[in-house]
N, C-alpha and C positions, 0 to 999 in steps of 0.2 A: 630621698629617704630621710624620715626624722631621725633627730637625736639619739642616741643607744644609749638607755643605763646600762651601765656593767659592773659585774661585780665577780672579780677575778674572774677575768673571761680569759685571761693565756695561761693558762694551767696544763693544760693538758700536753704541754712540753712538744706541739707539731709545731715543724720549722713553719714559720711563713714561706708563700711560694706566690709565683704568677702566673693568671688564668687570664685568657683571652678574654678583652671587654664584650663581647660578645657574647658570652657565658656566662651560664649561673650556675651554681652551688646547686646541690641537688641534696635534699634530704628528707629519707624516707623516714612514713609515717606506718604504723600496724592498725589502728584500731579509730583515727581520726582523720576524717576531711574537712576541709579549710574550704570555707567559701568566700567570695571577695567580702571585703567588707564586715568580716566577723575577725572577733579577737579570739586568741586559741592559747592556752599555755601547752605547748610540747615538750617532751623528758626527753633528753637525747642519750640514748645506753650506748650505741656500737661508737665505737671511736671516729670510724670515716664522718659520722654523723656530726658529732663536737667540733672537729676540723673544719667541716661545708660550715658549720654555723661560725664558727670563729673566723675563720676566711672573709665570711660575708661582714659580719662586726667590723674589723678592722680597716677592711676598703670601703665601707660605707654600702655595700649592694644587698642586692634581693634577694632573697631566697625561694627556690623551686620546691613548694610539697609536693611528693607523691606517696600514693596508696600502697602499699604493698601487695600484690595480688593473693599471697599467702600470710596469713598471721602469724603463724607459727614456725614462718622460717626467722634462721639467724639473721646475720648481715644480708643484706638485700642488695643484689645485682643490676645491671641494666635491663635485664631478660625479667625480674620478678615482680619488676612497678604496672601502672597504669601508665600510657604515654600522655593524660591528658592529670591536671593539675591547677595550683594558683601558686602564681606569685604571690610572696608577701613581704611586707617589711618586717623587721627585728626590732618591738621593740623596747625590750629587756633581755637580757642575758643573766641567768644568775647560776649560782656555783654552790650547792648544797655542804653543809658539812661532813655528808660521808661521800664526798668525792662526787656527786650527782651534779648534773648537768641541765637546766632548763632553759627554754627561749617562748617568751612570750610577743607571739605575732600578727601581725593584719594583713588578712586576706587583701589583696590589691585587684588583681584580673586573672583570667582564665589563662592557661598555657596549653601548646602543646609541643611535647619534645619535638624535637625531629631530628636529632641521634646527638649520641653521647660521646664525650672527648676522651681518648684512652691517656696515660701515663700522668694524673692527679692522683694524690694520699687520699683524694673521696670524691664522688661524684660530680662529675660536673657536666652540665649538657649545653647545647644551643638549644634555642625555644621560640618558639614563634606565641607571637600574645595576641589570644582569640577575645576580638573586640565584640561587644554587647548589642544586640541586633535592636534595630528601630523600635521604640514600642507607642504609638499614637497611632493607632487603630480604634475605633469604637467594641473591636471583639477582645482584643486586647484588655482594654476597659473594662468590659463585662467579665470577663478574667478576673480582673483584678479586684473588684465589689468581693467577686466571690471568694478568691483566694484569703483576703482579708476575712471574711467572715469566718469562714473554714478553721483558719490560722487563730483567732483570736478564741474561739471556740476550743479549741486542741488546747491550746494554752491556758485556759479556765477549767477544763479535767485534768490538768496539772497537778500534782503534790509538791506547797511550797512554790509554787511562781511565783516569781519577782513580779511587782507590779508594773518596774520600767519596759518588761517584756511586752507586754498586755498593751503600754502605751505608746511603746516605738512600733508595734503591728501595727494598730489601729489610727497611726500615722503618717505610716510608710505611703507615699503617692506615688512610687517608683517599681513596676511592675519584676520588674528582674533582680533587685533588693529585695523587694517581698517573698519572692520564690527562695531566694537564698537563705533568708533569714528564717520562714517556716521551715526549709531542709534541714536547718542546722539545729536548730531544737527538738525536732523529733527524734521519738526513739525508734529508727529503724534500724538495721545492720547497716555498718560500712558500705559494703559492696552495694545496696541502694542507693546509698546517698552518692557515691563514687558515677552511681549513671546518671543521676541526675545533675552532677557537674556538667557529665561530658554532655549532656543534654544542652548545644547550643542554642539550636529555635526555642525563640521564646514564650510560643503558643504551646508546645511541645512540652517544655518544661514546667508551666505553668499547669498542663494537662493533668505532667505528673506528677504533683507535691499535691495539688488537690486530688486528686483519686489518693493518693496515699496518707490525704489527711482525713480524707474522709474515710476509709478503715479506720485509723487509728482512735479517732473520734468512737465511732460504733465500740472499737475494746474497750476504753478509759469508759464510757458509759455503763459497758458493763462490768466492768469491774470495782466501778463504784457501787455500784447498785450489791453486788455481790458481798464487796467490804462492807459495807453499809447495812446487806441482810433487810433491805426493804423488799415492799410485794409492789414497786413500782407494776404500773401496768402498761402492757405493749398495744401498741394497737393491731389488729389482726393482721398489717404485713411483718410489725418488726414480727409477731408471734409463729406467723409462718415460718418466718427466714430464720426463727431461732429451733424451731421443731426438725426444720428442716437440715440443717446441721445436726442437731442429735439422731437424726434418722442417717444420716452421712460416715454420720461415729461408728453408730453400731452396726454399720454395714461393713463398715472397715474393717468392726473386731469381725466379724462373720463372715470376713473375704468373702462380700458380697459387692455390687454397687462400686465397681470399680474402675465400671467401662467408660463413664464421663470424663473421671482424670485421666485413664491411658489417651481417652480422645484429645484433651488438652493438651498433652504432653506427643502425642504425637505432628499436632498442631503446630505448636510451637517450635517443634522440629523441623519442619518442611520450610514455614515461616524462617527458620534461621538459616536452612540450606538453600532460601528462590533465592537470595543474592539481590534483593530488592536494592532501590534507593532510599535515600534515607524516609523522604514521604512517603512512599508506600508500605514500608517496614512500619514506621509509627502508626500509618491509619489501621494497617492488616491487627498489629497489636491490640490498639484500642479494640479492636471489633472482637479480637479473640478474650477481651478481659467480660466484654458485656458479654460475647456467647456463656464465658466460666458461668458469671452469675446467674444466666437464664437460667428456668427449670424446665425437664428435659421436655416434659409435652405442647412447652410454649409457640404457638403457631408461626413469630417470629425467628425460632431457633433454627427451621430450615432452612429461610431466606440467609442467615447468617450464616452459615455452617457452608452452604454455597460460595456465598460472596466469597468465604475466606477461602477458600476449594481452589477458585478462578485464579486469586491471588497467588498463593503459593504454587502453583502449576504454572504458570505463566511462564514464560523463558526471559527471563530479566537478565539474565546475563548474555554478554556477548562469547560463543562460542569462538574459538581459534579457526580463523578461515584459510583455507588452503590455497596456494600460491598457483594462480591461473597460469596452464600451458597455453600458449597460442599456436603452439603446434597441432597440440592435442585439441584443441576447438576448435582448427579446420578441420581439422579428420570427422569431428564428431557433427560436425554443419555438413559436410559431403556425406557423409553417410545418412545421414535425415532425410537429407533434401538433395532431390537433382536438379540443375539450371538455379536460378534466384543470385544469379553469382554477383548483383551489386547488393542485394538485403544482405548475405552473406558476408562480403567485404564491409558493410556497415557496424556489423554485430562485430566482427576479429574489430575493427577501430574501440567500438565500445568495451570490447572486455579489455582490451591493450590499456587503453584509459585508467579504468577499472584497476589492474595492475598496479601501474607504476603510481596512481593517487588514489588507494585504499580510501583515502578519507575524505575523499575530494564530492561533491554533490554533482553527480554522473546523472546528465539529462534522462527524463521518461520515454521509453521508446513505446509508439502507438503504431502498431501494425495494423495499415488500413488496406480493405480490398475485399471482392467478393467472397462468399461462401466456398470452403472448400480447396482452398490454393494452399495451407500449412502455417496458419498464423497461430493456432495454438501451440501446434509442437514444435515450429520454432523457439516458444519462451523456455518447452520441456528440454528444447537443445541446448539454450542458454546456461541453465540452471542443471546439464548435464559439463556444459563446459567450465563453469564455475565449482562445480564440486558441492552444491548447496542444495539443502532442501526444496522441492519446487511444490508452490499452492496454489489453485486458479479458487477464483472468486466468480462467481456467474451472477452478473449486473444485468439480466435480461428482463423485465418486468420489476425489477424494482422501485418502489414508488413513494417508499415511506422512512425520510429522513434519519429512525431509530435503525434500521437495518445497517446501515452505515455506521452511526454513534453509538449503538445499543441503547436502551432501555433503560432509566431510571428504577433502583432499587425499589422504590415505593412498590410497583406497579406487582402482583400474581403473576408468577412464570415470567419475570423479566432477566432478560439474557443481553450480554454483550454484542457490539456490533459484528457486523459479517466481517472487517478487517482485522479485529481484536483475534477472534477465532478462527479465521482463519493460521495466523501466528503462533495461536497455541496446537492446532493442528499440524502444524508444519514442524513446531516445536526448537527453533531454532531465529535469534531476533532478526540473523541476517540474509530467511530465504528469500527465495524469488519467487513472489507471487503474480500471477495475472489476474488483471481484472478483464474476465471475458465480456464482449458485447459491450462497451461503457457509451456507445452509442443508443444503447437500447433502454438506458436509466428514464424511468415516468418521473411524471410528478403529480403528488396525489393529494389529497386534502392536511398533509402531515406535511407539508412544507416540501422542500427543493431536494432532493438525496444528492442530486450534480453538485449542490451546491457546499453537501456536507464533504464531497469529493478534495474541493479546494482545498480545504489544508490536508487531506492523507497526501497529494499529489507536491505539496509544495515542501523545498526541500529545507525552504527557512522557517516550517512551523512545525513540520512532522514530526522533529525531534522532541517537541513536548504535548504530541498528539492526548487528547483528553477524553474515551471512551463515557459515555453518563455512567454506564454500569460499575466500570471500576473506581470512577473518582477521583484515581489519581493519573498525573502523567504517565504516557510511556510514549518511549522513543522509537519512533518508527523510519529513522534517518538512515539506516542499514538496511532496511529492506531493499532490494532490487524490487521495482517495478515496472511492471510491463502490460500493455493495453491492449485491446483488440478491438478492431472496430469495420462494422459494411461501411457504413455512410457517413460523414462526415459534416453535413448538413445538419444534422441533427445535436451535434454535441456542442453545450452551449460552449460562445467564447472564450471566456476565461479560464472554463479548465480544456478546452484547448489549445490554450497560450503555454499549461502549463507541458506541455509530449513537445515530442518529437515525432512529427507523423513518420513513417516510412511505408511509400505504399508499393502494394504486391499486384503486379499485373494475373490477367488468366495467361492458361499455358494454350503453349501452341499445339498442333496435333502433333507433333514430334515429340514435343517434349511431354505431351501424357502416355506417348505410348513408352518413351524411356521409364514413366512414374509407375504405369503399370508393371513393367517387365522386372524394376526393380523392384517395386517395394508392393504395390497391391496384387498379384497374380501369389506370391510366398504369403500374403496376411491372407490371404483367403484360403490358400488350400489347409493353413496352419486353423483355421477358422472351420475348415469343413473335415476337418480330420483326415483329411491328406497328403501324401507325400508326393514330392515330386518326381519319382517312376512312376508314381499311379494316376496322376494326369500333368497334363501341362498344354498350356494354350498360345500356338504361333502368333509372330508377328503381324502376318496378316486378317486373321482373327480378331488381334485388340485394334487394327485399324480399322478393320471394320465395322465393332464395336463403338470404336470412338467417333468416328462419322456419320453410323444409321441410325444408334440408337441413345444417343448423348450429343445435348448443345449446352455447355454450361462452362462455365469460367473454371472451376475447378475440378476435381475429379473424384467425386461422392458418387454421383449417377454411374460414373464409370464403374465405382469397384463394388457395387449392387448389380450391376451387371455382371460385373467377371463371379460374382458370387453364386449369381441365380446361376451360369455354365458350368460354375464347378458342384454345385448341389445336384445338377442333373448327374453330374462323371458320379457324386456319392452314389449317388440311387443306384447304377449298372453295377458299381464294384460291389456297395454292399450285399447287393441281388446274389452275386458271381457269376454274371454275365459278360461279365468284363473284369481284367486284373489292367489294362493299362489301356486308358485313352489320351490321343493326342488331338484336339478340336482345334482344325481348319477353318476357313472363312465360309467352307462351303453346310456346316455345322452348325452356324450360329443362327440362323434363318427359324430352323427345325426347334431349335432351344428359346430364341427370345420372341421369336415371331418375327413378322418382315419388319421391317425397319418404318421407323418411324419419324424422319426426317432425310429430304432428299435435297439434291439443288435445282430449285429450279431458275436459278441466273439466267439460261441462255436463251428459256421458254418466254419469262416476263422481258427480256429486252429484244423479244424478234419481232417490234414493230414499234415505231416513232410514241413519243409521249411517256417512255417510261424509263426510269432512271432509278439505279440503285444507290440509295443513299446507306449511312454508319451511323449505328445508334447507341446509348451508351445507357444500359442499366443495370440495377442495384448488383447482379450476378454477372458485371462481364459484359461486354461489349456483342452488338449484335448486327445483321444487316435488316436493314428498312427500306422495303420499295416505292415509289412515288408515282403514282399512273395519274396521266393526265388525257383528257379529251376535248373537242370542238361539239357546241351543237348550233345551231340557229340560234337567235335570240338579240338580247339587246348592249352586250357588253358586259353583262355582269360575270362574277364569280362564284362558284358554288366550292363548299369545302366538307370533309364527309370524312368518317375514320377515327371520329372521337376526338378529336384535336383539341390542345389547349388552345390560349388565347395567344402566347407567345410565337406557337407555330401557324394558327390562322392572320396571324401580322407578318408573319415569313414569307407566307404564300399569296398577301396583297402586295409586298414590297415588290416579289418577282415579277408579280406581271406587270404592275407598274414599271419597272427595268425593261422586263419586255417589251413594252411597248415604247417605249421612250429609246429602243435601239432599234425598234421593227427595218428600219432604212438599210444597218449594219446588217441585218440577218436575210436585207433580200426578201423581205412580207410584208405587202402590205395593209395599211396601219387601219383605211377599211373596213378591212376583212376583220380584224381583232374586235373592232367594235359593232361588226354586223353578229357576234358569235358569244354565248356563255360559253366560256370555260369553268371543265370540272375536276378540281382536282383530290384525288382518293387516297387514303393510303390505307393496304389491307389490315387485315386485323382489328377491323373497329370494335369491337369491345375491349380492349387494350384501350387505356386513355395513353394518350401522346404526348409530350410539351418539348421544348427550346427551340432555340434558334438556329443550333446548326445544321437543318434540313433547307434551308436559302439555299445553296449553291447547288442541294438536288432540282429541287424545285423546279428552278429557272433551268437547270439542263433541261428537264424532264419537257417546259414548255417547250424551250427554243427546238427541242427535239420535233416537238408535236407540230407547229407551226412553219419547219423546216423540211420536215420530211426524211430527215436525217436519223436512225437509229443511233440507241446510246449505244458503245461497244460494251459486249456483255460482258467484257472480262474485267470491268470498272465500275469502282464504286468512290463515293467522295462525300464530303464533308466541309460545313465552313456556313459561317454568317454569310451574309450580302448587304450591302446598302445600298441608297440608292442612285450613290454614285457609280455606282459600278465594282464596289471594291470587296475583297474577299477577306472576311476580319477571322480572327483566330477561334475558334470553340474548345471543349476543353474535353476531357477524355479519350484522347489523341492513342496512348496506348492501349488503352481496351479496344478501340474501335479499328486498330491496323491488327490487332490479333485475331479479331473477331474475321474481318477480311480474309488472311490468309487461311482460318478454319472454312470457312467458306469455297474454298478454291480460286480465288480472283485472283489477280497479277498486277494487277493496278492499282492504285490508290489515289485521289487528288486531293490535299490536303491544303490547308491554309500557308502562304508563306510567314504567316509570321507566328507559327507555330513549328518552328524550326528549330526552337527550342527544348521541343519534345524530342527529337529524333534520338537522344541518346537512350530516352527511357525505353525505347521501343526493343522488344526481345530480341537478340540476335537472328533468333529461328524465323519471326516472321517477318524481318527486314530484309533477309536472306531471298525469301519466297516471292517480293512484290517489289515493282517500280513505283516509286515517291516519285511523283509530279507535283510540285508547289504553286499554290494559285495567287498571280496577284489581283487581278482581278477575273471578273464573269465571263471574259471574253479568252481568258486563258484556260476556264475548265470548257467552256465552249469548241475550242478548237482542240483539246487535249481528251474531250470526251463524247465526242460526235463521230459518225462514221463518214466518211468522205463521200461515200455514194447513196446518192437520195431518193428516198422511196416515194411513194404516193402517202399523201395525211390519210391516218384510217379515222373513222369517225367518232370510236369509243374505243374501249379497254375496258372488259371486264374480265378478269384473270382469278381464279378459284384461290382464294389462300389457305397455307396449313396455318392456322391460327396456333396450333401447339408450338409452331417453330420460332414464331414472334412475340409467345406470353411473357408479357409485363417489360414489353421494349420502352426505352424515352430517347428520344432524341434530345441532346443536352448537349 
């Protein structure tokens, strides 16, 4: 701190005392703001004010201005300042001859209190000193040109400017000195200049001394022009702009034309109550000052009037979240859902999580699995356990990167992305939304949309997620997110890095008819306007249902069927033919027609060359037959059935194994090469692909060439090579569900997919023997019959082609 003149500066008869070095002197100001760097003569009237200055005088320290929120109060409180200010030095003190008080000071740097020390004769606070932001920007720069011109301009419609003013503007190279120094000579109120202190960004405050110097500019011109009683001439905007306020005037005496201000004032309202951050508040403003200016038929005033719509409606605030029961979210998971008991147990782990680390970046969970199994309203369960709003997002043919990021303002009817609005729909920063089908995202000539996925998905960018439409950040780091996905193939890598898969097998028949009895037989009759004395449908009914006329992973087709049963029971009651029915199994025939899927396992395996293999597609695992024959010929292989290339290389490795064990099977080797083998699998319009139909295959020969039937209550799965060895394939639980929906007993599986057997449903591990295959000669001996028949010479066996649509062996 410099030198202090003084001149009687202890008059005022207060004891000296001592203030923590950490503290400064606080003295309030009415009707002036101090900006760094400016010299200020202040009057000091109230007493506590004389003392904070003399205090500081005497030990050498700084002093804290602030503003008084009210002018017209007396002595000024803790509760009646601004908390935000400048330090300054003191440096003069002088002492009037009728007892007045003055301190003449320089602005130093920005403050802000952050609370005041009780038991001092005057103010004294802690202060934290808000340091002066970067300015070497080239926008900054161009700021600055202009600010300077603006500023030097104001100052030249001045009465009586000094001309040192004129040349410290027009020399100033320091953009946040510039801003200062035009603030402080302008004639605006207090309370402006007081925002513009607190206005720490430097773009921001630069924004606004120029917007307010350029009013002030537009008044000093006409008011010269006025003083002066010239016929200056406008050019036909200023002439507008000046008609157009007198047409404003006299709208006002004619309490007319009044609905633009209520609008801006309404504006500004909503604007003060979104709770914005600080950039978003400044840009929503700026946009609200250019809407003021527009005139009302302006084609751009829509586009604005929107934009700022979006803004103020937006949920910027983080609502109060309520404290997860994990009690209560098993109750409400069992009650959704029946069986799924390890997804189940996944979800309580993630909300427990969730709990105890509120603020913690809780993995994306991606619910993968066929159509139909409850991967949606599992998220509605989630976001039922949580207590939070819940949004689903449908990512199913999206194609076009804007849909994701929204739309650039420029563009006629440009709207915010599908995540932005979703959130304002939800209305709340921290619901849980789903993004449905995120497997099903295109890509289209507008660039990657998966790719715009990447940061909503990541939890270290989300937080400053950037919409085109809005402009500015918002924090998307609260949202729960949650995925849904068929196939998993399809989603590109990286933002598959970013989930957590968790996949849902299909149910077993046990457990769709538990799904039925609870939860779809009540949504239908609730669905068909009935109650439950007025129909209801037995157990053996929806088994029968679920076996004759439904083959699918989930259970959609099922409750379209309990629907169409209970629409007929409508028909009889509303007739009054009937007040109560109860439909039997012997009932369902009559209503859905005969069944449309039957077994025929025992049929296709009652003679050599045919073998039930496990298939695995997009809805759920399925069985796939393997019929093979001998004819004449020269050794070759024929392959038929629509087959990819994958599984027409399955079905030459087998027989090559085949034939390279003919000795071990007791055939000979010959004969193989006196004979085309043909091997079929039905449903040839159906395309086919993978590899794990090798270990049917090769049954299916060794069967053909053995004479040996497969046992029909078997089915299996698994690579081969062409050592002999039975390697792992993958969709191990679809394909043992899909078995036991079938009625088999058996299973031959890979042994080194032993690693699956936990994921396998209780219900259908229950139902079937696991035999593990290490090699070819193990499903050989595990899935042959012991007693051997005569080789027949073909196999041509009728298939239901409905029961096998859209199979792949994978």
């Amino acid at each position: 701190m410099p030198d202090v003149e003084t001149t009687s500066a202890d008059q005022s008869g207060v004891r000296p005392i001592s203030i923590p070095q950490d503290a400064v002197p606080i003295v309030p100001v009415r009707n002036t703001v101090l900006f760094p760097g400016m010299l200020a003569p202040i009057t000091l009237s109230a007493p506590s004010s004389v003392a904070a200055a003399q205090q500081a005088v005497r030990e050498q320290r700084q002093i804290g201005i602030l503003l008084q929120q009210d002018a017209e109060l007396g002595e000024a409180g803790p509760d009646d300042l601004y908390r935000i200010g400048t330090l300054a030095n003191v440096i003069r003190y002088l002492t009037g001859p009728d007892n007045t008080h003055h301190v003449v000071c320089q602005g130093v740097q920005r403050m802000r209190v952050l609370d005041f020390i009780p038991g001092t004769p005057f103010l004294t606070a802690r202060a934290l000193e808000i340091p002066e932001p970067a300015s070497s920007s080239p926008d900054i720069e161009a700021r600055l040109l202009n600010l300077r011109r603006l500023s030097v301009d104001a100052a030249r419609l001045l009465p009586q400017v000094p001309q040192e003013l004129i040349v410290a503007l027009e020399s100033s190279q320091t953009p946040s000195a510039l801003a200062d120094l035009a603030a402080s000579f302008m004639d605006i109120k207090p309370k402006e200049k007081q925002e513009i202190l607190e206005t720490v960004d430097l773009v921001a405050r630069m924004d606004k001394v120029a917007r307010r110097l350029s009013e002030r500019i537009e008044v000093l011109r006409l008011s010269n022009e006025i003083g002066l009683q010239t016929k200056a001439t406008f050019d036909e905007r200023q002439r507008k702009a000046v008609l157009r306020e007198q047409m404003a005037t006299i709208q006002r005496a004619l309490g007319e034309g009044d609905g633009k201000a209520q609008e801006i004032a309404e504006l500004e309202d909503a604007i003060a109550k979104a709770n914005m951050p600080e950039e978003a508040e400044s840009q929503a403003l700026k946009e609200l000052r250019r809407y003021e200016r527009m005139p009302e038929g302006a084609a751009e005033a829509g586009m604005v009037r929107n934009y700022l719509d979006w803004l103020s409606e937006m949920p910027w605030g983080l609502p109060l979240e309520a404290q997860i029961d994990i009690a209560e979210a098993r109750r409400i998971l069992d009650e959704d859902h029946y069986g799924l008991e390890k997804i189940k147990s996944r979800i309580v782990e993630y909300l427990a999580v969730r709990k105890l680390a509120p603020d913690g970046k809780a993995p994306i969970l991606c619910f993968a699995g066929p159509p139909g199994v409850g991967k949606t309203s599992l998220g509605q369960s989630i976001a039922r356990a949580m207590k939070r709003p819940f949004v689903r997002v449908s990512l199913g043919g999206v194609h076009d990167e804007a849909e994701i990021r929204g739309h650039r303002r420029t563009y006629i009817g440009a709207l915010p992305g599908n995540i932005v609005q979703a959130v304002k729909k939800a209305g709340a920063r921290n619901c849980v939304m789903m993004l449905d089908e995120i497997d099903k995202l295109g890509r289209g000539i507008r660039a990657d949309p998966s790719a715009a996925m990447l940061e909503v998905l990541d939890p270290e960018q989300n937080a400053s997620f950037r919409d085109n439409y809005l402009g500015v950040p918002f924090d998307l780091s609260r949202v729960v997110f949650l995925a849904t996905a068929n196939l998993l193939d399809t989603v590109p890598g990286p933002l598959l890095d970013r989930m957590e898969v968790i996949s849902l097998p299909g149910y077993t028949e046990e457990e769709k008819l538990q799904i039925a009895r609870r939860y779809l037989v009540r949504r239908q009759l609730q669905a068909n306007g009935l109650t439950s004395e007025q129909a209801d449908v037995d157990d053996e009914a929806l088994r029968f249902i679920i076996s004759g006329y439904t083959r699918e992973a989930g259970v959609r087709s099922l409750e379209r069927d309990i629907g169409k049963t209970l629409r007929n029971v409508a028909v009889r009651i509303a007739e009054g033919s009937a007040t109560a029915v109860r439909l039997n199994a012997n009932d369902i025939a009559a209503i859905l027609g005969q069944p449309r899927f039957e077994s025929e396992v025992a049929m296709r395996t009652s003679i050599p060359g045919v073998a039930t293999g496990l298939a695995w597609t997009p809805v759920g695992g399925d069985i796939l037959f393997i019929e093979a024959t001998r004819t004449p010929g020269k050794g070759g292989l024929i392959l038929t059935g629509q087959l990819g290339d994958v599984m027409r290389e399955s079905a030459q490795a087998a027989l090559t194994l085949l034939k390279t064990r003919s000795s071990e099977l007791g055939v000979d080797a010959g004969v193989l090469d006196g004979s085309d083998i043909h091997i079929h699998v039905p449903a040839g319009a159906t395309p086919k692909d993978g590899p794990s139909a090798g270990v049917a295959m090769f049954t299916a020969l060794a069967s053909l060439v053995t004479g040996r039937n497969v046992r029909s209550d078997t089915a299996m799965t698994g690579e081969i090579s062409l050592r002999g060895l039975v390697l792992p394939v993958g969709g191990i639980k679809e394909k043992v569900v899909a078995a036991a929906a079938a009625g088999l007993s058996r299973v031959l599986l890979p042994a080194r997919n032993r690693r699956d057997y936990d994921d396998i449903p209780a219900g259908a591990r229950d139902k079937l023997e696991i035999v593990w295959l290490e090699r070819v000669d193990d499903a050989v001996a595990a899935g042959l019959e012991e007693r051997a028949s005569p080789p027949a010479p073909a196999v041509g066996v009728r298939t239901d082609q409905s029961a096998v649509a859209g199979r792949q062996a994978r």
